[in-house]
C-alpha positions as CSV (number, residue, x, y, z in Angstrom):
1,X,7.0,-14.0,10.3
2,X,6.8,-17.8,9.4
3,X,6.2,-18.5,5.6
4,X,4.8,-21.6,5.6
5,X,0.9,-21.3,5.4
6,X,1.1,-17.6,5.5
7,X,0.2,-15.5,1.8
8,X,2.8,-13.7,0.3
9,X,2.4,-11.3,-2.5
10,X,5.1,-10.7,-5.2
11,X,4.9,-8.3,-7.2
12,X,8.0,-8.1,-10.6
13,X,7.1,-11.9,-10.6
14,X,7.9,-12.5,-13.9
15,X,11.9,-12.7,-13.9
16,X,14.6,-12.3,-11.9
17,X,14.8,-12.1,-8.3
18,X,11.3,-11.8,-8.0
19,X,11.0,-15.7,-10.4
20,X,13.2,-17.1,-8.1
21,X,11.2,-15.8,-4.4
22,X,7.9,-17.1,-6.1
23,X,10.0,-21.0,-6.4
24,X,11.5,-20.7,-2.6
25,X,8.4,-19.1,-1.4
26,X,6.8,-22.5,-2.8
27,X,8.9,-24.8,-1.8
28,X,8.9,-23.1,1.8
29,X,4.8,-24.1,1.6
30,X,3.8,-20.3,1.1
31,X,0.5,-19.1,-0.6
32,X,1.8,-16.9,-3.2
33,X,-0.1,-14.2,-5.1
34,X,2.7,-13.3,-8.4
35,X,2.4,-10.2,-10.1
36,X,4.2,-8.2,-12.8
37,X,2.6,-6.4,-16.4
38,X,2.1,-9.8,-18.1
39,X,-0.4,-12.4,-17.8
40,X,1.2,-15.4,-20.0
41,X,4.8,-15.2,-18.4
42,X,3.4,-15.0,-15.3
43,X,1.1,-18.2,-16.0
44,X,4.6,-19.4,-17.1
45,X,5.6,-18.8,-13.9
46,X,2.8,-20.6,-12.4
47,X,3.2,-23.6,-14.3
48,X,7.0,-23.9,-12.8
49,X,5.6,-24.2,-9.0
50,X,5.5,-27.7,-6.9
51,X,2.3,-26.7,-5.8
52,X,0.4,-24.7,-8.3
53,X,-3.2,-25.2,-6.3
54,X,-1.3,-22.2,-3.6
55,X,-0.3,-19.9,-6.6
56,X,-2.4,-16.8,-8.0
57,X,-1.8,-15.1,-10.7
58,X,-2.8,-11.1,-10.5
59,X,-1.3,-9.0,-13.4
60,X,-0.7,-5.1,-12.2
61,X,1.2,-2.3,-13.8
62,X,2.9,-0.3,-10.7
63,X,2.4,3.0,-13.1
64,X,-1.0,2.7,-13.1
65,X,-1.7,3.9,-9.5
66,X,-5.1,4.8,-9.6
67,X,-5.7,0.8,-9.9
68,X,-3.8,-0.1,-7.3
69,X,-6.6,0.1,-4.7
70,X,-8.9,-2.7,-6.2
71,X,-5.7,-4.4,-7.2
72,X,-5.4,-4.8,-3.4
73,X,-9.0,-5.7,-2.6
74,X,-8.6,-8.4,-5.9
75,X,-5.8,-9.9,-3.3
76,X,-7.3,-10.2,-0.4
77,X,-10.0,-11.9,-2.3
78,X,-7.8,-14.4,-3.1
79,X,-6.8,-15.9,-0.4
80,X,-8.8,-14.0,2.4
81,X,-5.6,-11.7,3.2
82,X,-2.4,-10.8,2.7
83,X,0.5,-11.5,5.3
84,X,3.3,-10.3,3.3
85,X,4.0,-8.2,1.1
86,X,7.2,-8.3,-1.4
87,X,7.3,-4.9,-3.1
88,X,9.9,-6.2,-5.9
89,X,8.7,-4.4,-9.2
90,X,10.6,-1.8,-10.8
91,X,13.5,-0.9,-13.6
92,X,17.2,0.1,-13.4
93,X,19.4,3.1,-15.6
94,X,22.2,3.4,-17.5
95,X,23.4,6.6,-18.4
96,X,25.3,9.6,-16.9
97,X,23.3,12.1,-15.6
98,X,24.0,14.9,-18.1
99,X,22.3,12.5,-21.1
100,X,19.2,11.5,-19.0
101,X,15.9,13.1,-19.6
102,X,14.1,13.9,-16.9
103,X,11.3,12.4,-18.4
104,X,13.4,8.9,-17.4
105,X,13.9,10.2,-14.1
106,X,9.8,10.6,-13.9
107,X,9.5,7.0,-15.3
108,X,11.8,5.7,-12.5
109,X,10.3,7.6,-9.4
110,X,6.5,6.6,-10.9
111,X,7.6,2.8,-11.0
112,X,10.3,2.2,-8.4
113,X,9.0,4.6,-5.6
114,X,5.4,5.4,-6.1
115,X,4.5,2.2,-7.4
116,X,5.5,0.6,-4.2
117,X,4.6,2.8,-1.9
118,X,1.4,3.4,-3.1
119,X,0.8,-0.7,-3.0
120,X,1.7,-0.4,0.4
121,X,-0.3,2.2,1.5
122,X,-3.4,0.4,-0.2
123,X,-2.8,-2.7,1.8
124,X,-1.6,-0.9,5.1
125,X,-5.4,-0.9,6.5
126,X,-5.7,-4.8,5.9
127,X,-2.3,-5.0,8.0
128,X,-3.7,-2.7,10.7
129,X,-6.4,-4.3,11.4
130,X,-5.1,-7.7,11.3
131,X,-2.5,-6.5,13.8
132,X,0.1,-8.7,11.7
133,X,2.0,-8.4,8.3
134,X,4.8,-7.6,7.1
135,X,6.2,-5.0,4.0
136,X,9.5,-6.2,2.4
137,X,11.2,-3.8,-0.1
138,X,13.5,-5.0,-2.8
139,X,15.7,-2.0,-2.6
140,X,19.9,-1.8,-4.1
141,X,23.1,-1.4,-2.7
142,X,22.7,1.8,-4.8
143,X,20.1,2.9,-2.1
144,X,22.7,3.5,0.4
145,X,25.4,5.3,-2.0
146,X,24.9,6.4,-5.6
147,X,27.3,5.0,-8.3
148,X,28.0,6.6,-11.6
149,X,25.5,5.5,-14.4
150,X,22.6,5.2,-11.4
151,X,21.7,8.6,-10.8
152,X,17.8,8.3,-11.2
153,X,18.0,4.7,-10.2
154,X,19.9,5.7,-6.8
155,X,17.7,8.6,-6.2
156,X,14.5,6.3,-6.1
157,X,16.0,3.4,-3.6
158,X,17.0,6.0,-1.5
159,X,13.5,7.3,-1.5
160,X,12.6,4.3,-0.8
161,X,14.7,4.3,2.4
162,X,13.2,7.1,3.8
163,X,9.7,6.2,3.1
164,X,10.5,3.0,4.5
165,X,12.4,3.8,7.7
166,X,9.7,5.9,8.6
167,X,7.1,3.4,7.9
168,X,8.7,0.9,10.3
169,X,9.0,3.5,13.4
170,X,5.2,3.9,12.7
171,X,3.6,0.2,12.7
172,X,6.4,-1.4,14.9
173,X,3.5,-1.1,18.2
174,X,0.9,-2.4,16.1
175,X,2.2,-5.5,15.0
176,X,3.7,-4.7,11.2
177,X,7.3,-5.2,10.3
178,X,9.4,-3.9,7.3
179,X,12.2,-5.5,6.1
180,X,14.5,-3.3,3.0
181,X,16.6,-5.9,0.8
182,X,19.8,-4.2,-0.3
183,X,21.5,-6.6,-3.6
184,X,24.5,-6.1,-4.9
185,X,24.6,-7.5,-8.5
186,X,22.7,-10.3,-8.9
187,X,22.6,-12.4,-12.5
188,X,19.3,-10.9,-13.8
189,X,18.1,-9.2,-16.8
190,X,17.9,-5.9,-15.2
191,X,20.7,-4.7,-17.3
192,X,18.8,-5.8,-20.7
193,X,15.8,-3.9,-19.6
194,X,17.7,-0.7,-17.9
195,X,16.7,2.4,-19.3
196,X,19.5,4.6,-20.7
197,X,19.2,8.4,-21.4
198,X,16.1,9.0,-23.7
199,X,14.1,5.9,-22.2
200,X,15.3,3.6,-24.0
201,X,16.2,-0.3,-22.9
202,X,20.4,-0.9,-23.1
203,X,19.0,-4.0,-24.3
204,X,22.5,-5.9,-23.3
205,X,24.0,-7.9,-20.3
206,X,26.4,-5.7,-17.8
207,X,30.0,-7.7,-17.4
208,X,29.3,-7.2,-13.4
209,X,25.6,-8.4,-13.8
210,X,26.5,-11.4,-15.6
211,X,29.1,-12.2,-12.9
212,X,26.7,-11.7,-10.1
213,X,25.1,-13.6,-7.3
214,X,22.9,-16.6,-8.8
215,X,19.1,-15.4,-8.5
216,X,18.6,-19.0,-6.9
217,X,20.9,-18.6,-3.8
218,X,19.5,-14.9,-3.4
219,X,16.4,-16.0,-3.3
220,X,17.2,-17.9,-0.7
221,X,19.1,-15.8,1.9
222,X,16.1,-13.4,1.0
223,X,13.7,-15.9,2.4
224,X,15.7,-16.3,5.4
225,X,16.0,-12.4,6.0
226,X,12.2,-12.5,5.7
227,X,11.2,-15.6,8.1
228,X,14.0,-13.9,10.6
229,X,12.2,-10.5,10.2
230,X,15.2,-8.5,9.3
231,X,15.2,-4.5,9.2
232,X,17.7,-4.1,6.2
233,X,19.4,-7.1,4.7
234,X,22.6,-6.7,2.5
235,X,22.8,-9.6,-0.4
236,X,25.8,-8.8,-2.3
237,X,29.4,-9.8,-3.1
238,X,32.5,-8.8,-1.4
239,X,33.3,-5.3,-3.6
240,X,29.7,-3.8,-2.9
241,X,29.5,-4.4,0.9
242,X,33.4,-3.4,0.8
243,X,31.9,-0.3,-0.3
244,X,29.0,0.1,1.9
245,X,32.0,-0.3,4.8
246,X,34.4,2.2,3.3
247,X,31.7,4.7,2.6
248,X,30.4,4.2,6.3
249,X,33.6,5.0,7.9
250,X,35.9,6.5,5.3
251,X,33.6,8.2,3.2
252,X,36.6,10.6,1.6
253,X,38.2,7.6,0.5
254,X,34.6,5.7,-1.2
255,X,34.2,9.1,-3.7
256,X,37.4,8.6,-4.8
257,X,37.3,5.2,-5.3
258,X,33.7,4.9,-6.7
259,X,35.1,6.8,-9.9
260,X,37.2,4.2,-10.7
261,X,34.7,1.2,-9.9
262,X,33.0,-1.1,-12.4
263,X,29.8,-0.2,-12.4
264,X,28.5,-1.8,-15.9
């Protein structure tokens, strides 16, 4: 799936890793529809592109599912279609799973897992009948093992997994692709806006987040793993794809050594 020319959507636009796809998507010559809850920062956004003429701006709230379906039509109507699809919205945790109401757990599973799958369910039909697209996932190293602090965080990216994988299997003889993104740490707010046990944002910066990939350079391996149409893409430092090894073949060995890991 070539980028240049082709529309991509983004959706958690307005920061982060999702901010830095909408600059290399631009500057890889994309048509790039940016979403996230609000309009100004995403204007912001806009503003901040080499080629503003190929940006769109469509606001959307991934918990307001009911939506979702003239969302969709809204983006086709943009451009004429959508070629790809960058399911990047959603929130992190941080909190042990003894202090975390399940009403956070709700929140998570509503925003991180049925947000996106419901986005990419409204927009399979478009795909289908197209006979080309492609559904990228912005999922967590945390999606293939769970971490302490990341319970309800860990549970939805590895829904998101199984959704996923499944999906793939399904569309791969009519044309579709879908690509999971795995990152390790990356320097982000996600930590400021994490919830913690009753819902609440931590409202500070992790020492490992801080110390994490540059948004900028994940952005651009991301790009690559997308143009090379790759199944599941790790983007992390040495410690989490160490782990993703040892838990692979040693997997004894990872649960004793994830106790002791820095996870905040």
């Amino acid at each position: 799936m070539k980028i240049h020319g082709n529309v991509v959507w983004i959706t958690g636009a307005s920061s982060g890793i999702g901010e830095s796809l909408v600059y290399e998507m631009d500057k890889r010559g994309a048509k790039i529809i940016i979403s996230a809850r609000r309009l100004s920062v995403l204007e912001e956004v806009k503003a901040r592109c080499q080629n503003q003429e190929n940006i769109k701006v469509l606001p959307l709230d991934l918990e307001e599912t009911s939506v979702l379906d003239s969302k969709v039509t809204e983006a086709i109507s943009l451009f004429g279609k959508v070629d790809i699809l960058v399911n990047n919205g959603g929130l992190s945790q941080r909190s042990l799973a003894k202090d975390t109401k399940i009403s956070v757990d709700e929140r998570l599973m509503k925003i991180n897992y049925i947000g996106s799958v419901a986005l990419a369910k409204c927009l399979l039909p478009h795909m289908l009948s197209n006979k080309i697209g492609q559904i990228v996932t912005v999922s967590s190293m945390v999606g293939k093992f769970g971490t302490p602090m990341r319970s309800s965080y860990a549970a939805t990216k590895h829904a998101l997994h199984g959704f996923m994988d499944s999906l793939r299997a399904e569309v791969a003889s009519e044309g579709l692709t879908v690509t999971l993104v795995c990152p390790g740490f990356v320097s982000t707010n996600v930590s400021l806006n994490a919830l913690t046990g009753d819902g609440k944002a931590q409202g500070t910066m992790d020492n490992q987040t801080k110390s994490g990939i540059d948004p900028k350079k994940f952005a651009i391996l991301m790009a690559n793993a997308i143009e090379f149409n790759k199944r599941e893409v790790y983007i992390a430092g040495f410690k989490e794809k160490f782990g993703l090894y040892v838990n692979r073949f040693f997997p004894s060995l990872f649960h004793r050594l994830i106790r002791k890991m820095a996870v905040t």
